[in-house]
Every structure is written in structure tokens, then in C-alpha cells.
MIZA-646805 format. One record per atom (N, C-alpha, C, O, CB): x, y, z; residue in one letter. Coordinates in steps of 0.1 Angstrom, whole numbers, plus 2048, in hexadecimal, padded with zeros to 3 digits. Atoms other than C-alpha are relative to their C-alpha. Glycine has a CB too. Example, Ala and Ser with C-alpha at 12.3 -4.5 7.8 and 13.67 -1.06 7.14 Angstrom:
REM MIZA-646805
8097F4800a87B7D384Ea80980C800a81380C807a7F680080Ca7F77F5800s8897F5847s7F880B808s7FD816809s8048057F2s
END
This chain:
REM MIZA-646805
7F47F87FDx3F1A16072x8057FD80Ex7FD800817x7FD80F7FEx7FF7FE7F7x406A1008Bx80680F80Cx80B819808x8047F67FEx7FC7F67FCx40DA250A9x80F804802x8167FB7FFx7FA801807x7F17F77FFx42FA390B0x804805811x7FD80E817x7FF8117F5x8007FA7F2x43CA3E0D2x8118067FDx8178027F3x7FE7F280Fx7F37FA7FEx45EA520D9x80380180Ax7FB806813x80380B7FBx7FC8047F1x472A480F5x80E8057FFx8178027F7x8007EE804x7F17F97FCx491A5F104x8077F7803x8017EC804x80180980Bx7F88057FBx4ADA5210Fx8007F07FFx8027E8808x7FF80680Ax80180A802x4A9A340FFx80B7F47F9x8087EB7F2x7F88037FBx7F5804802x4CDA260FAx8057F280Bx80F7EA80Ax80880C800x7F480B7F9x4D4A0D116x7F3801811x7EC809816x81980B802x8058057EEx4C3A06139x7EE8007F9x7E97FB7EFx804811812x80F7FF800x49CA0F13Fx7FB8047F4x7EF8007F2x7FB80A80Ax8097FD80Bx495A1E11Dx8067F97FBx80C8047FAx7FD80D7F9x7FC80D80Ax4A5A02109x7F67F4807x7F87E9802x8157FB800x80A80C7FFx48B9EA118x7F48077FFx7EB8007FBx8017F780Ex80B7FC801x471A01117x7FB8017F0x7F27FA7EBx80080C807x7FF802811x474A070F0x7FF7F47FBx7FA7F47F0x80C8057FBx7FE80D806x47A9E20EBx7F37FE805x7EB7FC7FCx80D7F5803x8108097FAx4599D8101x7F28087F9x7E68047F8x7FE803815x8097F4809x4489F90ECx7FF7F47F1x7F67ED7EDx80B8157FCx7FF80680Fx4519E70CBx7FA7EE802x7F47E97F9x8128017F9x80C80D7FEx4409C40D7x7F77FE801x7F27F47FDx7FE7FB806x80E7FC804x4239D40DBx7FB8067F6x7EF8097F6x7FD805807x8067F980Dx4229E30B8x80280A7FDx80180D7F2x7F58037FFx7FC7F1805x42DA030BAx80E8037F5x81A8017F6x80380980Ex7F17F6807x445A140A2x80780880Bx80380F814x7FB80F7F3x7FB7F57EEx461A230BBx80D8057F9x8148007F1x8067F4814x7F87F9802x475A400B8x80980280Ax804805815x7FC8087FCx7F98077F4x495A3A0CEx80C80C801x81680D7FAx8077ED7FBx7F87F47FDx4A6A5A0D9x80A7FB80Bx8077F5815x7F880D806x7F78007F9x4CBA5B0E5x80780D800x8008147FAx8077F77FDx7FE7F37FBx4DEA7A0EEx80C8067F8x80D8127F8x8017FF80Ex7F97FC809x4FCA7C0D5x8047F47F5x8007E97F7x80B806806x7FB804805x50DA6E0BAx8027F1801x7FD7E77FCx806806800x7F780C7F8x522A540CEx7F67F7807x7FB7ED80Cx80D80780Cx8088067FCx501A480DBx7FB7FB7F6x7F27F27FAx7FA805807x80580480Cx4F7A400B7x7FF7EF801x7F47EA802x80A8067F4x7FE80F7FEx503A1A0B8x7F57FC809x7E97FD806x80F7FB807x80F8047F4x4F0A0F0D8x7F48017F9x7ED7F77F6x7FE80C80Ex812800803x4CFA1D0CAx8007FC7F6x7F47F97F3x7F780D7FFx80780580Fx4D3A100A5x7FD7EE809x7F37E6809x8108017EBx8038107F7x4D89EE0BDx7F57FF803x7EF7F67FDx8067FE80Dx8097FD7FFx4BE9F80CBx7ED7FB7F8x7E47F47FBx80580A800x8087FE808x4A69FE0AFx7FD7F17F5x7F37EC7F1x80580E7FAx80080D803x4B29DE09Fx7F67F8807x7ED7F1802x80D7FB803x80880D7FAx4A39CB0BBx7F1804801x7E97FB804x8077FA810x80F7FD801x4829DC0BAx7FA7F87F2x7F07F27F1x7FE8137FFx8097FF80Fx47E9D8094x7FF7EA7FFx7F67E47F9x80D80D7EDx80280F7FEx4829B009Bx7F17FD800x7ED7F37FAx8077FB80Fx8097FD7FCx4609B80A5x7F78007F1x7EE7F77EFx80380C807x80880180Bx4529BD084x7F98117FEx7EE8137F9x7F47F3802x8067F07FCx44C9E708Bx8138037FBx81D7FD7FCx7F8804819x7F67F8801x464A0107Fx80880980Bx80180C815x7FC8057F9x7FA7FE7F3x47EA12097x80A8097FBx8148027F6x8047F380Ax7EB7F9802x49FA2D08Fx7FF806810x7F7805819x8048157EFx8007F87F6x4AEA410A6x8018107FDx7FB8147F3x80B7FD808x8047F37FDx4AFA650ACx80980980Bx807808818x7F27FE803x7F87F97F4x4C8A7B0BEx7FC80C802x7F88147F9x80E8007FFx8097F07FDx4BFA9A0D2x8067FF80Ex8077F4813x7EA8027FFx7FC7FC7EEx4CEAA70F9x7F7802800x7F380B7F8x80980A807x80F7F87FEx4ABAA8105x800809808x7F6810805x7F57F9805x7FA7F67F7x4B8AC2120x7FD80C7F6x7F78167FAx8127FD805x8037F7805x4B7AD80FEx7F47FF7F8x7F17F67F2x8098037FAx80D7FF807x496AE70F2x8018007F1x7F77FA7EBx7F980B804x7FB80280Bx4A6AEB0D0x8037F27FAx8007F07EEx809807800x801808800x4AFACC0D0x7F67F67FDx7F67EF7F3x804800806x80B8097FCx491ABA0DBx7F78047F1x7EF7FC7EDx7F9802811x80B7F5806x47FAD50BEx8037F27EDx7FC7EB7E6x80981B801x7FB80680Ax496AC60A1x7FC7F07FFx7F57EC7F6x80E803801x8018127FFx496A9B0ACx7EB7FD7FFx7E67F27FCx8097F8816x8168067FDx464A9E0B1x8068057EEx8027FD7E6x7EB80E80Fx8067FD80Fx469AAE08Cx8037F87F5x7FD7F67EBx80480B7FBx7F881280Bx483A8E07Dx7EF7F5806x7E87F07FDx81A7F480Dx8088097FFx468A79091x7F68017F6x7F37F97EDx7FA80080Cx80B804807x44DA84084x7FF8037EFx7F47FF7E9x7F7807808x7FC802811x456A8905Dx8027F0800x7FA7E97FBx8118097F9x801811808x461A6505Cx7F57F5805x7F17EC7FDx80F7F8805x80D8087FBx445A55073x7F3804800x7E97FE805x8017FE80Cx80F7F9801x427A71069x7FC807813x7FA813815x7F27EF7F9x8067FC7F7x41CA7008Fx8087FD80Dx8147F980Bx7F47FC800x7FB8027F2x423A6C0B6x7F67FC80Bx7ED803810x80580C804x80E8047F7x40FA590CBx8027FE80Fx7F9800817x7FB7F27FBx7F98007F3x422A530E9x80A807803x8118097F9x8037F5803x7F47F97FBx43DA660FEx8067F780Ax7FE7F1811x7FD80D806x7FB8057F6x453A56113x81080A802x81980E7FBx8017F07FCx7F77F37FCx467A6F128x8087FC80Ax8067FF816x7F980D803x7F88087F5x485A59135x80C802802x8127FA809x8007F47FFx7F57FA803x4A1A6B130x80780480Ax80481080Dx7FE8077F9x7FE7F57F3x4B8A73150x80F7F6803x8147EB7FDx7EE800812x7F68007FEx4D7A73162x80080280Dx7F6807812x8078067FAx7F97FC7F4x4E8A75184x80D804804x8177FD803x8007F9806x7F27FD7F7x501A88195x7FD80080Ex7F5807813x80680E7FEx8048017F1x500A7F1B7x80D806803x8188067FCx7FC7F2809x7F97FB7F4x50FA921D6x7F680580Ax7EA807809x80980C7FCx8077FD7F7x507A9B1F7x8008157FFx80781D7FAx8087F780Ex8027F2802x4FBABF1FAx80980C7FEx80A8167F7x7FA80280Ax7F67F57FAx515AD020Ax80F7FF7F6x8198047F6x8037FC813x7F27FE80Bx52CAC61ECx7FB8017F1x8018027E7x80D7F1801x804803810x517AC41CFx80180F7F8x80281A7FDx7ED7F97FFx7F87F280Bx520ADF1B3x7F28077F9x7E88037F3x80C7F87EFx80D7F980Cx507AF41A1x8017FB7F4x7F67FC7EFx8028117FCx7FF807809x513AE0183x7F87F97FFx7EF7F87F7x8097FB7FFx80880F7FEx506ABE191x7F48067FEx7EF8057F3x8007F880Fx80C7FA801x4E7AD1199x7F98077F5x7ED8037F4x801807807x8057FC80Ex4DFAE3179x8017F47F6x7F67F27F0x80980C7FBx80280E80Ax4E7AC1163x7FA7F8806x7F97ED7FFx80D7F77FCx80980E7FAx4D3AAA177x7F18067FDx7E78007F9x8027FA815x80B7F27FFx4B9AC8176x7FC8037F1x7F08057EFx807810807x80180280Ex4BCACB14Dx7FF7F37FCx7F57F47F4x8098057FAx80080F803x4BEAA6146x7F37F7802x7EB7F27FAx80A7F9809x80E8067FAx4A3A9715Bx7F18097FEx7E88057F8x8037FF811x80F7F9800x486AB115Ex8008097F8x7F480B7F4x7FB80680Cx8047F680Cx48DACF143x7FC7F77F6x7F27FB7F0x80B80B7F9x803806809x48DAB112Bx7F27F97FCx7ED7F47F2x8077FB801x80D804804x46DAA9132x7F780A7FDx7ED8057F8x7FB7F9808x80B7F8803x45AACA12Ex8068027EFx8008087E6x7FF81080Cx7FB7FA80Dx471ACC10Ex7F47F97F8x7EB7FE7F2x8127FB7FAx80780B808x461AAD100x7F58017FCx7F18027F1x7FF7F5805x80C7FD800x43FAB110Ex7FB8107F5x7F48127EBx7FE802811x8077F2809x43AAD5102x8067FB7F0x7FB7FC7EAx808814806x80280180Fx446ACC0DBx7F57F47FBx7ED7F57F2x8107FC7F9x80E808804x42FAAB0DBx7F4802805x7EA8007FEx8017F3802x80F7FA7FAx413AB70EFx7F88077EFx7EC8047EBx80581180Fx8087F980Cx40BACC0CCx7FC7F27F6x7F07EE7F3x80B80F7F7x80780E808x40BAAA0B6x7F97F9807x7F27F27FFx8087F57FAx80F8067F9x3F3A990D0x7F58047FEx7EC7FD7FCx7FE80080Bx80C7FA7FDx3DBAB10D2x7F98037F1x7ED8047F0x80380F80Ax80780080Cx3D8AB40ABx8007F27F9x7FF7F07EDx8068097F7x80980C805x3D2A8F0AAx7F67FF808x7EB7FC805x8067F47FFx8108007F7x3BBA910C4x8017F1811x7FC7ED81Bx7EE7F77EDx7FA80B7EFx3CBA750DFx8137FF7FDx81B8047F5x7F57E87FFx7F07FE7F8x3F0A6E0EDx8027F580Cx7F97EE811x802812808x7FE8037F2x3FFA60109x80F806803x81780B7FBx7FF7EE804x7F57F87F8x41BA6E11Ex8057F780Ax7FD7F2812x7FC80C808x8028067F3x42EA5B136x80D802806x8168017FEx7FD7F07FEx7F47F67FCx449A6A14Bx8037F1809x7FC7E980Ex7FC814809x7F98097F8x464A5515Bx80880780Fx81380B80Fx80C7F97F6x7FB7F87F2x46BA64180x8057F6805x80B7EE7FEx7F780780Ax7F680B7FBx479A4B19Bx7F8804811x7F380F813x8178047FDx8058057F7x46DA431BCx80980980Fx80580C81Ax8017F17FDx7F87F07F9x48CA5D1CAx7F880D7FFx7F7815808x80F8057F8x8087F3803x477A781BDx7F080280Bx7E880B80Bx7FD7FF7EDx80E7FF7F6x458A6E1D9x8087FD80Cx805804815x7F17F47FEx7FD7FF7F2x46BA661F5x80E804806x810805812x7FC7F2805x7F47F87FBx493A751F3x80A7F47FAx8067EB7F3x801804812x7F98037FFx4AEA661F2x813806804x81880C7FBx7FC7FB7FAx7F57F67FCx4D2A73205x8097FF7F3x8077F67EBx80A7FD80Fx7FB7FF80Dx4EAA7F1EAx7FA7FD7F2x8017F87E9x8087F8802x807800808x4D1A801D2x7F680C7FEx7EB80A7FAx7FB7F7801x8087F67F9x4C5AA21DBx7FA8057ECx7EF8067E7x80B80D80Dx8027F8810x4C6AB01B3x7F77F17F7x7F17F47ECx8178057F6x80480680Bx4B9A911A3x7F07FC80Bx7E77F6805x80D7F37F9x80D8007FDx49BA8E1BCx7FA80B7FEx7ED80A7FFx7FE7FC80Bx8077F2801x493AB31B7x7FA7FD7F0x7EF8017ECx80C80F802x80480180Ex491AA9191x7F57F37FFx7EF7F37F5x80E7FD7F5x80B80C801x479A89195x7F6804807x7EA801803x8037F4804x80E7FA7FDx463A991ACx7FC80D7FBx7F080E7FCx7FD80280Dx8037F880Dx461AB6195x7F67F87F7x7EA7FA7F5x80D8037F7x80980A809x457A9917Dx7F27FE803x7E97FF7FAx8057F2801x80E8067F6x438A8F192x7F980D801x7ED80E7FEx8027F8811x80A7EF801x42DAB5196x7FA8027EFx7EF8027EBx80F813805x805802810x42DAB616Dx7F87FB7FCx7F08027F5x8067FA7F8x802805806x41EA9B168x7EE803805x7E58017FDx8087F5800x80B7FF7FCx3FFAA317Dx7FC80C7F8x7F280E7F3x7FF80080Dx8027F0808x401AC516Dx7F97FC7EFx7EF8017EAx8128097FEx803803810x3FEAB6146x7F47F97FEx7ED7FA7F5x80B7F87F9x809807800x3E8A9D151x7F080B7FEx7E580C7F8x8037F680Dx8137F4801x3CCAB9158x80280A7F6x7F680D7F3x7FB80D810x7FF7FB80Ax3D7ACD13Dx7F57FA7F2x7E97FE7EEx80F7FE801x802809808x3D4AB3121x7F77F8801x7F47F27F6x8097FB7FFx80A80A800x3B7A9C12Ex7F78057F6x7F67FF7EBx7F97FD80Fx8097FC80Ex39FAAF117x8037F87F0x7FB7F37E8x8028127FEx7FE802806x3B2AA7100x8027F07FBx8057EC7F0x805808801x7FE80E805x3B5A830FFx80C7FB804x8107F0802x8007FE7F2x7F08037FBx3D7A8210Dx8017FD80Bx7FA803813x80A80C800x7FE8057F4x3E1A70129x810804803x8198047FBx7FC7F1801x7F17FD7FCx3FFA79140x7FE7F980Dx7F67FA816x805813801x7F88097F6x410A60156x80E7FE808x819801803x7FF7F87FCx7F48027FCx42AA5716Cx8057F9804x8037F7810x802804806x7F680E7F5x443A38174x80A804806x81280C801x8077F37F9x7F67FA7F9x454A3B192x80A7F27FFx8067E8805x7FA806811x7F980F7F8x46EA1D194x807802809x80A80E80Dx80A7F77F8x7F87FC7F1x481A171B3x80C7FA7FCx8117FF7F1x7F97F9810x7F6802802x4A1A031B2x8047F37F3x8067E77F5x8037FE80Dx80280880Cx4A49F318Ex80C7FD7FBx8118067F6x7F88077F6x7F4805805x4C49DF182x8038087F5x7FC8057EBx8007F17FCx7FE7F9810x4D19F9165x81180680Ax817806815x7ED8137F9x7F17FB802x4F4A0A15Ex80280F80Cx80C81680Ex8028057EBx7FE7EE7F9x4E9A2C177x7FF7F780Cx8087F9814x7F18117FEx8038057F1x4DEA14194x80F7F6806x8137F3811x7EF7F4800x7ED8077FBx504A01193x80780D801x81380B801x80B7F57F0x7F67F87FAx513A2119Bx7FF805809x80780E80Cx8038087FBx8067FD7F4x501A241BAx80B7FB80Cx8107F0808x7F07F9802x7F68067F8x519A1D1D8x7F57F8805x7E97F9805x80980880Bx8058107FEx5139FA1E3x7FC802810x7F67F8815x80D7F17FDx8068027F7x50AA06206x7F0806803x7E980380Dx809805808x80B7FE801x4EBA191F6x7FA7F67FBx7EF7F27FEx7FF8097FCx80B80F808x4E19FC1E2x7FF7F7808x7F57F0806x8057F67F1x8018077F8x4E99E81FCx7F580380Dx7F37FB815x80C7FE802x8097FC7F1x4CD9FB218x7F38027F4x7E88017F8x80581380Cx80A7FB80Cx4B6A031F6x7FA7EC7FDx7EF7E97FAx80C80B7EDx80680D803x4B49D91F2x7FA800809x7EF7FF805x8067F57FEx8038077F7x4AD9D2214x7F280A7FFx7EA8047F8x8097FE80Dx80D7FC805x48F9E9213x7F77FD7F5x7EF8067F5x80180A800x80780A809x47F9D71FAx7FD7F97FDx8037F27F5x7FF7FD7FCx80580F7FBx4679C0202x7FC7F27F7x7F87E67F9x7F2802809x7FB80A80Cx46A9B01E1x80D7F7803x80F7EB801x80380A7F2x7F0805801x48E9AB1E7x8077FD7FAx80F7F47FBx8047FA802x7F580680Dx49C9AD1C9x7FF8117F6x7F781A7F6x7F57ED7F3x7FD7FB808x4A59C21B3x7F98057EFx7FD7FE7E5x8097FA801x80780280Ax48F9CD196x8048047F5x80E80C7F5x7F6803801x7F880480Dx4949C916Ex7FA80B7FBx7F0810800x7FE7F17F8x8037F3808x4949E6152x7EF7F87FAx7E57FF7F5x80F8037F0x80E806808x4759CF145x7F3802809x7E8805804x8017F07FDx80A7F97F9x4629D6166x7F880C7FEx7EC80D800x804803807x8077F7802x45E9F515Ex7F78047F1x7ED80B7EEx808808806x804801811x45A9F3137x7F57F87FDx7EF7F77F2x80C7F97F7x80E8077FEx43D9DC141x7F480D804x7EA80D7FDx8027F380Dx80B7F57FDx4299FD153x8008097FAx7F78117FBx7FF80480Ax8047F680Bx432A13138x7F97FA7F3x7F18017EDx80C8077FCx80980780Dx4239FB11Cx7F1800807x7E87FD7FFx8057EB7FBx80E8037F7x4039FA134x7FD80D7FEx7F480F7F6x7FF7FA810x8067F3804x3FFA1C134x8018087F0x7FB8117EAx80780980Bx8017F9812x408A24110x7F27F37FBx7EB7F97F3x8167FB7F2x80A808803x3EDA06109x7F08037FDx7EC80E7FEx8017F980Ax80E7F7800x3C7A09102x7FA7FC80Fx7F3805814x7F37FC7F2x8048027F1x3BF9F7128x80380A809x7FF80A815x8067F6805x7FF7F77F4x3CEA19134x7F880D7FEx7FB817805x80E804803x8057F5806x3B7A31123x7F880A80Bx7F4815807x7F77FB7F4x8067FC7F4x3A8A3C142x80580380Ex800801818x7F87F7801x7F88007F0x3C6A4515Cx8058057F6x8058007EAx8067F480Cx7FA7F67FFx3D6A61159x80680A80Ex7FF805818x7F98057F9x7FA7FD7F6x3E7A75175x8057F9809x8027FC814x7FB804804x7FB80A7F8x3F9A5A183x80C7FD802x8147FB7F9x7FD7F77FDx7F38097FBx415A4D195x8037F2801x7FF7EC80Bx80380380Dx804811800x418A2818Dx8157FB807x81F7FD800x7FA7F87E7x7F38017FAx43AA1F1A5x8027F57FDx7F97ED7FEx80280280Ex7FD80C801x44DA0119Bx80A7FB80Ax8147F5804x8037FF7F2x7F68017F9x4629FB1B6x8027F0808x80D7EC80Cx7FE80D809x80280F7F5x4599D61CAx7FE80780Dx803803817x8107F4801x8097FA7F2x4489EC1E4x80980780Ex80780781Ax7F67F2808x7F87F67F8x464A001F1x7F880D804x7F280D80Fx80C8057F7x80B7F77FCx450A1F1F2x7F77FB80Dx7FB800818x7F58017F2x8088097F4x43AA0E20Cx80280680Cx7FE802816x8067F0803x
END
């Protein structure tokens, strides 16, 4: 039997390579996008997984809503029986600098990014624990450990992420469940081109890689930790950045 992973926000940047690099490795993947009009993209999507020789639909749900999230684990798991992996990648940005940013920005970057992950976690956490293992693997960002200006609301939600994840991790170890974390740092996708070019431009030069890293980077350390070589790491921050952090 194979296994089943469900990956948020899986329409287009970091979770469309993660889902495609999930389904290379074998898994059945369930490919969540956020309405309707996101439908296309993810059947695209799901297409290119099932190339693979593994089954794949999509699945729409605002993970921001717990209702939501309650309805899309119950389509999963009727059509795929189980849930073996989480992938909790789902997020957005509104940037502004403090002194102008809106309670709007702040509450949607704040529902989007980190309510969506306790949504997720708390409805699959119960199908892990009555199979008896799991994995978890939360997508934070490398803003969320060390800041970034005008990013005040979407680093509050990634290092949120990283408090969670240590939290579930000790929770859930009894159980067989592992809970993880990829931080990426500055990764070529559709959120990191809307960055003004004088941040991406001081965000390269700090990066003693010097380059720019790919949605597959990181879709490479989430297949490692969904893997059986990771059965033994849990509570972790695995940063993909080319050693920005540093």
C-alpha cells in the first residue's frame, strides 16, 4: 500500500515541487488549493504527479478556516483510506512597515500562515495517532528566526511556526509522529518576485551560496524528512537557505 501525504498550498511555487518530488518517491499526494479558480493549476498539478505511476486529485479548502480544513482531511481520507504525511505550506504576504501596516494585513498573514497550521495539525493529528505513526512537516522561512523589516506580520507567523512545531513534536513522539520544520530562505517562486529588488538585491549578497535557491531545494528536505532515513529526527529546524542564517 502506498503511502498518502497532503500538501497545502499546493498550486504553484514551493508546494507544486514538493507534491511533484512527494509523488517520485511513491506517495499518493493530496494537492490542496484554496478556491475554485485555483482548481486548474492543481489538476495540472496532480497530472504531473500521477506521471509518476501514484495517484493524486486536488482538494480545495481556505486552510485559515477550521471548517474548512474539517470538510477537505474527510474528502482525503474517504478517497485515499489514510494520511501519512502533512505538509503545512500554505501562506501569504502582506508586507508593510509597521507604522502603516493595517490590522487587515496582520490578521490575514496571521490566519493564512500559522492558524492554518494548527487547523491541519489538530484534524490529522487524530488519523496518525490511530494508525500508530505520521509525519508533520511545517514550512516556516528563515524570516521567522531572524526578522525581516517590513515583514513584521509574516515573521510573527513563521516563528509561531517553529514554537508549534517543537510543541507537537513532544506531544506526538509517543506516538510515532514526527514533527518538523523547513525553514527556506530566499527561494525563486511567484511570493519572492514581489519582493522589491532592493531587498532581494541585499538578501543575495548575503548568501554565501550566491544564488538564489529552487522550489526543488526545498522539496528535496521535505522528501527526507517524510522518508524512512528520517525516522529518528523530530523537533527540527532543517533551514534551506545557502547559509544565509549564518
Amino acid at each position: 500500500m502506498r503511502k498518502v501525504a497532503l500538501v497545502t498550498g499546493a498550486k504553484q511555487g514551493i508546494g507544486r515541487a514538493i507534491a511533484i518530488a512527494l509523488a517520485k518517491d511513491g506517495f499518493d499526494v493530496a494537492i490542496n488549493c484554496r478556491n475554485e479558480n485555483s482548481v486548474p493549476a492543481a489538476r495540472e498539478v496532480a497530472a504531473e504527479c500521477m506521471k509518476y505511476g501514484v495517484d493524486a486529485d486536488c482538494f480545495t479548502a481556505d486552510v485559515s478556516s477550521l471548517g474548512e480544513c474539517d470538510e477537505m482531511v474527510r474528502k482525503v481520507v474517504t478517497q485515499f483510506t489514510r494520511i501519512d504525511v502533512l505538509v503545512n505550506n500554505a501562506g501569504i504576504t502582506r508586507d508593510g512597515l509597521i507604522a502603516r501596516m493595517s490590522e487587515e494585513q496582520y490578521d490575514d498573514v496571521i490566519a493564512a500562515n500559522q492558524k492554518s497550521v494548527f487547523n491541519m495539525m489538530r484534524l490529522v493529528t487524530p488519523i496518525m495517532m490511530k494508525q500508530r505513526e505520521g509525519r508533520i512537516i511545517n514550512i516556516t522561512s528563515v524570516v521567522g528566526l531572524y526578522g525581516n523589516p517590513g515583514q513584521l506580520n509574516y515573521a510573527a507567523s513563521k516563528a509561531a511556526i517553529v514554537g508549534m512545531t517543537y510543541a507537537a513534536a513532544k506531544e506526538l513522539g509517543g506516538r510515532n509522529i514526527t514533527v518538523n520544520a523547513v525553514a527556506p530562505g530566499c527561494i525563486g517562486t511567484e511570493m519572492t518576485e514581489k519582493l522589491p529588488e532592493k531587498v532581494k538585491e541585499s538578501m543575495l549578497a548575503a548568501i554565501p551560496l550566491r544564488r538564489v535557491g529552487r522550489p526543488e531545494d526545498v522539496a528535496d528536505a521535505v522528501c527526507f524528512l517524510a522518508g524512512d532515513r528520517a525516522g529518528y529526527i523530530t523537533g527540527q529546524v532543517l533551514s534551506v537557505d545557502g547559509g544565509i542564517i549564518m
